[in-house]
C-alpha positions as CSV (number, residue, x, y, z in Angstrom):
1,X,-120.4,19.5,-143.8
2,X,-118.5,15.9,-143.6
3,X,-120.0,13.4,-141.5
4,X,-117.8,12.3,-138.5
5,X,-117.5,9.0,-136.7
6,X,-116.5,7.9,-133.4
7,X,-114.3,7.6,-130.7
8,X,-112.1,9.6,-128.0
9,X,-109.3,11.2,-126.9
10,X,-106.7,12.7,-123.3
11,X,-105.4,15.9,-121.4
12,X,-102.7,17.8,-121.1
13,X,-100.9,18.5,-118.1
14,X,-97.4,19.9,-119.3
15,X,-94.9,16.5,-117.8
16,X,-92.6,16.5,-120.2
17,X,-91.2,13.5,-119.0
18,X,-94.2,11.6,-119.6
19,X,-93.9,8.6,-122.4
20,X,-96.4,8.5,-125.9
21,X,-97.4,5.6,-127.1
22,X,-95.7,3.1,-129.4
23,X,-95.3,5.0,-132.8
24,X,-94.2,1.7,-135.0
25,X,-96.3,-0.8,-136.9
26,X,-99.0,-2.5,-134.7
27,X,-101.3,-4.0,-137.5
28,X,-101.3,-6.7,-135.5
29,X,-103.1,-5.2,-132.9
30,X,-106.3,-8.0,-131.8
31,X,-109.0,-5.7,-129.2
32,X,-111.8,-7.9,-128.6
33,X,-115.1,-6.5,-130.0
34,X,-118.8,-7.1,-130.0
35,X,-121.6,-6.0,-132.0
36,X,-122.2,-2.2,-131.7
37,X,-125.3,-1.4,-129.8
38,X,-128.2,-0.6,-132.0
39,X,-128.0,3.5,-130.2
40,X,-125.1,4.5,-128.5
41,X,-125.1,8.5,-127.4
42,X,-122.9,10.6,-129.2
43,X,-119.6,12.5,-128.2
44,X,-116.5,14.8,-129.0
45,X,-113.6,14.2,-126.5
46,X,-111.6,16.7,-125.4
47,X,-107.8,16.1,-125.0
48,X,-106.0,19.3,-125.8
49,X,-102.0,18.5,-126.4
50,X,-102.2,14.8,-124.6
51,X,-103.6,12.3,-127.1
52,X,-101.6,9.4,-127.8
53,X,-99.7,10.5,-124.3
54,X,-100.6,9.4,-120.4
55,X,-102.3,12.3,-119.6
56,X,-105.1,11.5,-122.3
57,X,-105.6,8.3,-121.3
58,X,-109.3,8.8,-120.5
59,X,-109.6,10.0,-124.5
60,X,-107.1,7.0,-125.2
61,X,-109.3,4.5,-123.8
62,X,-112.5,5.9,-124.8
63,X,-111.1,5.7,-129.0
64,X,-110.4,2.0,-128.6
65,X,-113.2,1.3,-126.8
66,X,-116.1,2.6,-125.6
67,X,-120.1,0.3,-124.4
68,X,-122.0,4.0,-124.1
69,X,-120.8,6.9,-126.3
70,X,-120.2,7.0,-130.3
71,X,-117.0,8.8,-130.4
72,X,-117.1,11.2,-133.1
73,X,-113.8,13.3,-132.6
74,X,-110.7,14.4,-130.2
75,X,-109.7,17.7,-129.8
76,X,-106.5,18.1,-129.7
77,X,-104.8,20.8,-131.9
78,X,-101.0,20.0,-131.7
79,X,-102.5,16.3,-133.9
80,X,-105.0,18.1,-136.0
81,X,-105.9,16.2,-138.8
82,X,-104.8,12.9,-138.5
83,X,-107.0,9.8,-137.5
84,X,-106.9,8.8,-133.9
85,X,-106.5,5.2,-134.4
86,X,-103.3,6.0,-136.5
87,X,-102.2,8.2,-133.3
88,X,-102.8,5.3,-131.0
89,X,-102.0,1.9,-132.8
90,X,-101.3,2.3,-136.5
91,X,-104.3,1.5,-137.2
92,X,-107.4,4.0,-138.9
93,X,-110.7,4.3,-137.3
94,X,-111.9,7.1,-139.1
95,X,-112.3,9.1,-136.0
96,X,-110.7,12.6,-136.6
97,X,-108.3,14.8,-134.5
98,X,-109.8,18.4,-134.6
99,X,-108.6,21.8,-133.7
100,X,-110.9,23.1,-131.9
101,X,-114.3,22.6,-130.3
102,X,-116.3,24.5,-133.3
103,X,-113.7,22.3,-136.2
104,X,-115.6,19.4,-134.2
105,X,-118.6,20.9,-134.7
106,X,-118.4,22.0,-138.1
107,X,-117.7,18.0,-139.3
108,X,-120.9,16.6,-136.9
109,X,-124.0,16.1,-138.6
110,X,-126.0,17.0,-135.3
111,X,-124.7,18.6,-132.4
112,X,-123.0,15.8,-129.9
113,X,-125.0,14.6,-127.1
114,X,-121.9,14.8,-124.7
115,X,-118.6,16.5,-124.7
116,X,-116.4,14.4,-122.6
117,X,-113.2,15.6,-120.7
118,X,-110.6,13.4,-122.0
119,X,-107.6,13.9,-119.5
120,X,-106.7,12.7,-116.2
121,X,-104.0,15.5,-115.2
122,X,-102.6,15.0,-111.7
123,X,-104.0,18.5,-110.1
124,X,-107.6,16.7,-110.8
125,X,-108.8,20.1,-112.0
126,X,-110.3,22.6,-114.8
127,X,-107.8,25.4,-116.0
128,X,-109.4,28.9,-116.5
129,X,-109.2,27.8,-120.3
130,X,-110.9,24.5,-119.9
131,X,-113.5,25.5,-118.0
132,X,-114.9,28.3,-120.4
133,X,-114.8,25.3,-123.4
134,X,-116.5,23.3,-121.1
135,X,-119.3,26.1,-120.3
136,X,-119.1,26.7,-124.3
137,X,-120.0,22.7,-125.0
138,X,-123.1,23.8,-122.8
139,X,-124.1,26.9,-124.6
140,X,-124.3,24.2,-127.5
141,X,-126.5,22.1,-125.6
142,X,-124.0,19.5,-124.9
143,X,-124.5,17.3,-121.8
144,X,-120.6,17.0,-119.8
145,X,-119.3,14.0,-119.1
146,X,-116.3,14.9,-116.2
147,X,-114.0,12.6,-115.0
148,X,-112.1,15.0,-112.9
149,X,-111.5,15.3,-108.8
150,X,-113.5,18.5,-109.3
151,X,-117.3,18.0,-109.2
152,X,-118.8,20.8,-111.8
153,X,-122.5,20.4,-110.2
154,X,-121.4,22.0,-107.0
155,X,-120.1,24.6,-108.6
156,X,-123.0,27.7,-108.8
157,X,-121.6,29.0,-112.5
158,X,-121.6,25.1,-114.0
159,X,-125.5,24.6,-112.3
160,X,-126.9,27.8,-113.7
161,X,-125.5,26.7,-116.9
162,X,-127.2,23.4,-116.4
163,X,-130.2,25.1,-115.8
164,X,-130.3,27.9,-119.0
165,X,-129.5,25.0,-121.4
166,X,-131.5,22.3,-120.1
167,X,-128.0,19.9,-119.8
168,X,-126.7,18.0,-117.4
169,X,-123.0,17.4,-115.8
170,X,-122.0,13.5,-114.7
171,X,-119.4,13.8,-112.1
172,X,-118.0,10.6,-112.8
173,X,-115.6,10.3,-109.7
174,X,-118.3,11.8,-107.2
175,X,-119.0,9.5,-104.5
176,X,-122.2,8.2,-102.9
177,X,-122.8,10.2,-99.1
178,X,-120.5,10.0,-96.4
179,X,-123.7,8.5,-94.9
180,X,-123.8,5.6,-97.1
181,X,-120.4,4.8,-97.8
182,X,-119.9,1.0,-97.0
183,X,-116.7,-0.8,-94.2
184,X,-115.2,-3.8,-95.6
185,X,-116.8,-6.9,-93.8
186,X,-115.6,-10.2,-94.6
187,X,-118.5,-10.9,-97.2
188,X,-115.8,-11.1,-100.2
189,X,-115.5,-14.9,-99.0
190,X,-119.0,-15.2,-100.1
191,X,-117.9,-14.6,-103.7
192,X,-116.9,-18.0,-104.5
193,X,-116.1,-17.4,-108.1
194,X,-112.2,-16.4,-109.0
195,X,-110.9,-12.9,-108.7
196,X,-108.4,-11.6,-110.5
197,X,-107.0,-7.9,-109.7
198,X,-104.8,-6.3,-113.4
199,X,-102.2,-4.5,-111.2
200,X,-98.7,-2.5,-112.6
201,X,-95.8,-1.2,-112.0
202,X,-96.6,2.0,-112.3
203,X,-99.5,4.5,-113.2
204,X,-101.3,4.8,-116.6
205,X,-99.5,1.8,-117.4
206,X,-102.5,0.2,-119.4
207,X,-103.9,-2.1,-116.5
208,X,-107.4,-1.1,-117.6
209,X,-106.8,-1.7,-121.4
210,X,-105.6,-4.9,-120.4
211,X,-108.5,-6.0,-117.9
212,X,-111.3,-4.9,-121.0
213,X,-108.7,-7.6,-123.4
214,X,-109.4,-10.1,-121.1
215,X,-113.0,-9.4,-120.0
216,X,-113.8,-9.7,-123.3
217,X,-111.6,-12.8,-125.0
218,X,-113.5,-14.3,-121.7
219,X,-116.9,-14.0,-123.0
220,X,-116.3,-14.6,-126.1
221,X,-115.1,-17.8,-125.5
222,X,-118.2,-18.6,-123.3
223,X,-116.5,-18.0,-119.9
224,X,-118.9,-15.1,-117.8
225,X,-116.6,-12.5,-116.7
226,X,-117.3,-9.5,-115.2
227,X,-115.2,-6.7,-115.0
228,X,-115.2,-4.2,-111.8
229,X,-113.9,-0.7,-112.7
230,X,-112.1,1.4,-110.1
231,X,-111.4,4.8,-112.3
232,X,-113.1,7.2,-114.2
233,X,-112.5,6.0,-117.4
234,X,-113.7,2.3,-116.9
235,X,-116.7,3.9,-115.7
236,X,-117.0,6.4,-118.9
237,X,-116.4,3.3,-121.0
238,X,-119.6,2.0,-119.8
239,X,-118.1,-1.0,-116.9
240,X,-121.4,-2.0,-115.5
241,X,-120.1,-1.9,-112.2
242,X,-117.1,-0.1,-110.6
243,X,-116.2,3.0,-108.1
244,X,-113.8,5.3,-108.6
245,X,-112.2,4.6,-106.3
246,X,-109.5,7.7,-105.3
247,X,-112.4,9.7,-105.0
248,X,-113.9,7.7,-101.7
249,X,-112.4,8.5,-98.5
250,X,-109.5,5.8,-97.1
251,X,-111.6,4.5,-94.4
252,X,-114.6,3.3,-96.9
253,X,-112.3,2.3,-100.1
254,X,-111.7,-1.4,-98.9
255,X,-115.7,-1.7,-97.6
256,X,-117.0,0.2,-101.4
257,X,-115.2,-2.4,-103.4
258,X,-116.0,-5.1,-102.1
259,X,-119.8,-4.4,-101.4
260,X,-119.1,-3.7,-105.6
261,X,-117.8,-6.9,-106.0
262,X,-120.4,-8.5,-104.2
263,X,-123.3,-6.7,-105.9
264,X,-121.8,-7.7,-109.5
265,X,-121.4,-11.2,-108.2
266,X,-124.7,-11.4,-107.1
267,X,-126.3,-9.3,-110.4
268,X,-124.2,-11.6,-112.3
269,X,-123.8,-15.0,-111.5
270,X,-120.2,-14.5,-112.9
271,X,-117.8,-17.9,-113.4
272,X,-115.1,-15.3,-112.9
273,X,-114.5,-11.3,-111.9
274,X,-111.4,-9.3,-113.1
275,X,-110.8,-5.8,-111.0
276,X,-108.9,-3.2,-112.6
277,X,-106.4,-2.0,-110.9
278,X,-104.8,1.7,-110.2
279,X,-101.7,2.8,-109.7
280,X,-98.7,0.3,-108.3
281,X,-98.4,-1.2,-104.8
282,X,-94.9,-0.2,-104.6
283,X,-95.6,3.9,-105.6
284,X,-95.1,6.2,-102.6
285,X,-97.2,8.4,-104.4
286,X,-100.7,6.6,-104.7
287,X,-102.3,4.2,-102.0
288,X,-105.3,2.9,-104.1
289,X,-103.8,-0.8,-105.0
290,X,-103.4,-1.9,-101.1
291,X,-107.0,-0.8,-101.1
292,X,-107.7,-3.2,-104.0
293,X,-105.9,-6.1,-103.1
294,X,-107.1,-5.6,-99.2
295,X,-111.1,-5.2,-101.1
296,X,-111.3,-7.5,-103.6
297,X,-108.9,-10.6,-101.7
298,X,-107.8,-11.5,-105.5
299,X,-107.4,-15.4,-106.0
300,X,-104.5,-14.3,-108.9
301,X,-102.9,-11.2,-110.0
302,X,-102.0,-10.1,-113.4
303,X,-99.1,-7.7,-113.5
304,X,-98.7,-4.7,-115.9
305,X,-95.2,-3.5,-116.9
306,X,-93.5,-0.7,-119.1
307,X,-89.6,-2.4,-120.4
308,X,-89.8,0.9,-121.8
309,X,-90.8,3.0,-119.2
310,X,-87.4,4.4,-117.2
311,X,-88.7,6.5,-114.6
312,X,-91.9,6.5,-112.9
313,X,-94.7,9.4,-114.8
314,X,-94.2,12.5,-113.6
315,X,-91.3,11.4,-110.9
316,X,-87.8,11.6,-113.0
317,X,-86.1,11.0,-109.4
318,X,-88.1,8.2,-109.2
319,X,-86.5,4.6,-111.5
320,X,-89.1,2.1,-112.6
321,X,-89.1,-1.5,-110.4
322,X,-88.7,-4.6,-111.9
323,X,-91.5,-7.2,-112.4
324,X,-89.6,-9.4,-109.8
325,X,-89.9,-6.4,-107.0
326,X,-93.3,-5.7,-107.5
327,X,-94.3,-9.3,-107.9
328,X,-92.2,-9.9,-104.4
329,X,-94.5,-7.1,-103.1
330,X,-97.7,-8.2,-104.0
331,X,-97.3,-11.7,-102.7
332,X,-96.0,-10.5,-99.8
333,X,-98.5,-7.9,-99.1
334,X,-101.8,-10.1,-100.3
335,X,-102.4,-14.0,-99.7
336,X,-102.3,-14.2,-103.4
337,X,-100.0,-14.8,-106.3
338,X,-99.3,-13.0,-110.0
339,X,-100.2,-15.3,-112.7
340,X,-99.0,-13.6,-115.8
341,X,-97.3,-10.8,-116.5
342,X,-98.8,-8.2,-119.7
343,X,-96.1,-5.9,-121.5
344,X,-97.5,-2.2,-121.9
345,X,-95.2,-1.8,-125.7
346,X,-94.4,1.9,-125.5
347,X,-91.1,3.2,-126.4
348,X,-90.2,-0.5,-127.5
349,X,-90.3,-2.3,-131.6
350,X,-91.9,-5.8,-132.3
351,X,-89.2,-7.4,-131.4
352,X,-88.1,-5.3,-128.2
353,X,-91.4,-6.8,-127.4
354,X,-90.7,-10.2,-127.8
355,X,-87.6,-10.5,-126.6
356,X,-89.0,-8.8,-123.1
357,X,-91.5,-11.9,-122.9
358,X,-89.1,-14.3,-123.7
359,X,-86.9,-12.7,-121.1
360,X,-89.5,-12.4,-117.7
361,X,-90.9,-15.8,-118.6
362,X,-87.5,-17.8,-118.4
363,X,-86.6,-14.7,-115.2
364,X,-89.9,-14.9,-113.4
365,X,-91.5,-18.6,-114.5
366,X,-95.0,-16.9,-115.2
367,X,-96.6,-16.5,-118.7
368,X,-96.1,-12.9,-120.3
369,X,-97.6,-11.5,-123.3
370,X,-98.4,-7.8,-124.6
371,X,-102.1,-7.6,-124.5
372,X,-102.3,-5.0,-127.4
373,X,-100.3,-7.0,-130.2
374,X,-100.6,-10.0,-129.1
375,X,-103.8,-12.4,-129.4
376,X,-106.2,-12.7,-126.2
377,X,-105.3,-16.3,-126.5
378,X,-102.3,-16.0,-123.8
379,X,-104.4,-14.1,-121.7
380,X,-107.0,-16.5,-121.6
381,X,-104.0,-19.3,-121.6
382,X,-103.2,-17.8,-118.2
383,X,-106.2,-17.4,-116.6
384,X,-107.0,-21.1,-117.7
385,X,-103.8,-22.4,-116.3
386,X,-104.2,-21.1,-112.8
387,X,-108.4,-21.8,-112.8
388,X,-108.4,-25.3,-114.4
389,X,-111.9,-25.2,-113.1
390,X,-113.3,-22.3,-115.5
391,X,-112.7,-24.7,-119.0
392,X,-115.8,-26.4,-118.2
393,X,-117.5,-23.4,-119.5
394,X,-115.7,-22.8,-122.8
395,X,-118.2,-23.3,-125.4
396,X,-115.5,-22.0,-128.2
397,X,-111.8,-23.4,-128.9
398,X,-112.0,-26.0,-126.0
399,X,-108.9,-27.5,-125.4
C-alpha cells in the first residue's frame, strides 16, 4: 500500500461552457504559507469530472490551501493519475487524483478522518450516485464534510447512518435558527479598523483565492488581518470566522455579516479585515454581493476579473462586463471605492497576463496584478497605498 499525502479537489455539474484553469507554465506561482500545524485531520475530496474546472472549486481551493484537513487525494476519474498541483498550477504537490473512492483508499495508510464533498454545482444538491458514495464513505467510518444547499443531518437515511457508524455530518452552509439570526444595526461603524470586501466580475472567479493571498502576505509582514468568509469553502478551509452566506435568509444576510465582522473585530483586535466576496454585483443571477457591500460598509474594494472569461458560467447569453462597468457599479452602489484590480489567468499565457495589467492600469488608474503568479508584494502595495496608516505595523520589508 503507497502512502498518500494531501490536499483536495471539485464537482461536476455537466456546463460545458464552463472555463478550466490555466494549463501553461505557472512555476512562478508565490501562495503565501505558514508552518503546518503539528495535527491537521485527514481527508479524500471528492470531485468527480470537475477538478481543475469551476464546479470543483471547493476541491480547488481546498488542494492549494487548506488550516484544518491534510488532503490526501481527489477523486476524480476522467484525471486519474496525475498530481493535483500539476492539474491546478503546474506545479506537484504529491497529492494524487484517484479513480474511485476504494483507489483512494487503497493508497491511505489509515482510513481518512473526513471525506469532503468537493463541488459547488448550481442545483446545491446530492445525485442518486453521490449520495450512495457519500453513505459508502460512512460505512468506512468517515466523518462528511458537506458543503452543499442540502443539509444531510435532516435527512432520516444520512442520521441512521450517523448513528450505525458512530460519524458525524458538518452541514457547512446550515444556518444558525431563524430565532437567532441577527438585523444589521449600525454597529459596523464601531469597527474602526479598514475593511476591504475581494469582489468580481463574475462567479467562481477566484475572489476567495485572492482574499487567503492577501490575508496572508498581510501577516506575514506583521500587518494583523483577519479574513471573514462568506462561502462554504472559506469555511472548509478553516477561516476562523465567516457565514455562508446564500444559505441565510435575505432579511438577516446584511445583520449575520456584520455581527461576524464585529465579533472577529472584537476576537481579534485586527489592524485590518478582508471579506470575501461572492458572486458579482452586476449578476442578475445572484444577490449576495449587495448584501456584502450593504454588511460589511468596505472602506476599499478589490475587484476580481477573468480577460479570459467571455461569457458569464453557466449563462452563454450572458457576455462578461468590463472592470470599468463593474467598478462604476460598485462605487455607485456602496460609499466606497475599488483599489486594485486582481487578474483570475485562465484561458490566458504569461504574457496575456501582463499585457491585461498593463492595459486596466493605464484604462482604469488603479494597481492590477494576478494574485496567483504574481508576488503578494502588489497586493500588499495596494492595500498600503490606500491605508498609509497600516505601515506602522510592518515589522518585515518596511518601506
Amino acid at each position: 500500500m503507497s502512502s498518500i499525502t494531501h490536499r483536495e479537489q471539485p464537482h461536476s455539474s455537466g456546463h460545458q461552457n464552463r472555463p478550466s484553469v490555466l494549463k501553461d507554465d505557472r512555476s512562478l506561482i508565490r501562495f503565501p504559507t505558514r508552518d503546518t500545524p503539528k495535527k491537521l485531520s485527514t481527508a479524500i475530496v471528492y470531485c468527480e469530472g470537475n477538478f481543475g474546472a469551476v464546479d470543483g472549486k471547493t476541491a480547488n481551493g481546498l488542494v492549494r490551501h487548506s488550516e484544518k484537513y491534510e488532503i490526501l487525494a481527489v477523486i476524480d476519474s476522467e484525471k486519474a493519475g496525475l498530481d493535483t498541483g500539476m492539474v491546478l498550477d503546474n506545479v506537484p504537490n504529491a497529492i494524487p487524483i484517484c479513480r474511485d473512492l476504494a483507489d483512494a483508499l487503497a493508497r491511505a495508510e489509515t482510513t481518512p478522518d473526513y471525506f469532503i464533498f468537493g463541488m459547488a454545482p448550481s442545483s446545491g444538491m446530492l445525485s442518486a450516485d453521490e449520495r450512495a458514495l457519500v453513505i459508502e464513505a460512512m460505512n468506512h467510518g468517515m466523518n462528511i464534510v458537506n458543503g452543499l444547499h442540502e443539509f444531510l443531518n435532516d435527512d432520516p437515511v444520512f442520521a441512521a447512518a450517523c448513528l450505525a457508524n458512530n460519524v458525524i455530518i458538518l452541514d457547512i452552509r446550515k444556518p444558525r435558527a431563524k430565532k437567532d439570526l441577527r438585523l444589521f444595526s449600525g454597529r459596523i461603524a464601531e469597527v474602526s479598523c479598514p475593511r476591504i470586501a475581494v469582489l468580481g466580475t463574475d462567479c467562481a472567479i477566484g475572489k476567495r483565492t485572492t482574499a487567503t493571498i492577501l490575508t496572508r502576505a498581510l501577516n506575514d509582514l506583521g500587518i494583523k488581518a483577519v479574513l471573514v468568509g462568506t462561502g462554504q469553502t472559506g469555511l472548509i478551509q478553516g477561516a476562523r470566522h465567516g457565514i455562508a452566506m446564500d444559505a441565510v435568509p435575505s432579511q438577516f444576510c446584511c445583520g449575520e455579516l456584520e455581527a461576524t465582522i464585529i465579533e472577529a473585530f472584537e476576537a481579534e483586535s485586527p489592524d485590518v479585515i478582508i471579506i470575501e466576496g461572492q458572486g458579482a454585483l452586476s449578476h442578475p443571477a445572484f444577490s449576495t454581493s449587495s448584501f456584502i457591500l450593504r454588511g460589511c460598509c468596505p472602506d476599499g474594494v478589490m475587484l476580481q476579473h477573468a480577460p479570459g472569461r467571455v461569457n458569464r458560467c453557466d449563462f452563454e447569453q450572458m457576455p462578461m462586463p468590463t472592470p470599468a462597468s463593474e467598478i462604476r457599479l460598485i462605487e455607485t452602489f456602496a460609499d466606497t471605492r475599488v483599489i486594485g484590480l486582481t487578474i483570475n489567468h485562465e484561458n490566458m499565457t504569461s504574457t496575456e497576463v501582463d499585457s491585461a495589467i498593463t492595459q486596466y492600469e493605464s484604462e482604469l488608474g488603479i494597481p492590477a496584478t494576478d494574485a496567483l503568479t504574481h508576488s503578494s508584494d502588489h497586493l500588499v502595495a495596494m492595500v498600503l497605498s490606500s491605508f498609509p496608516q497600516l505601515k506602522k505595523q510592518l515589522t518585515v520589508g518596511a518601506n
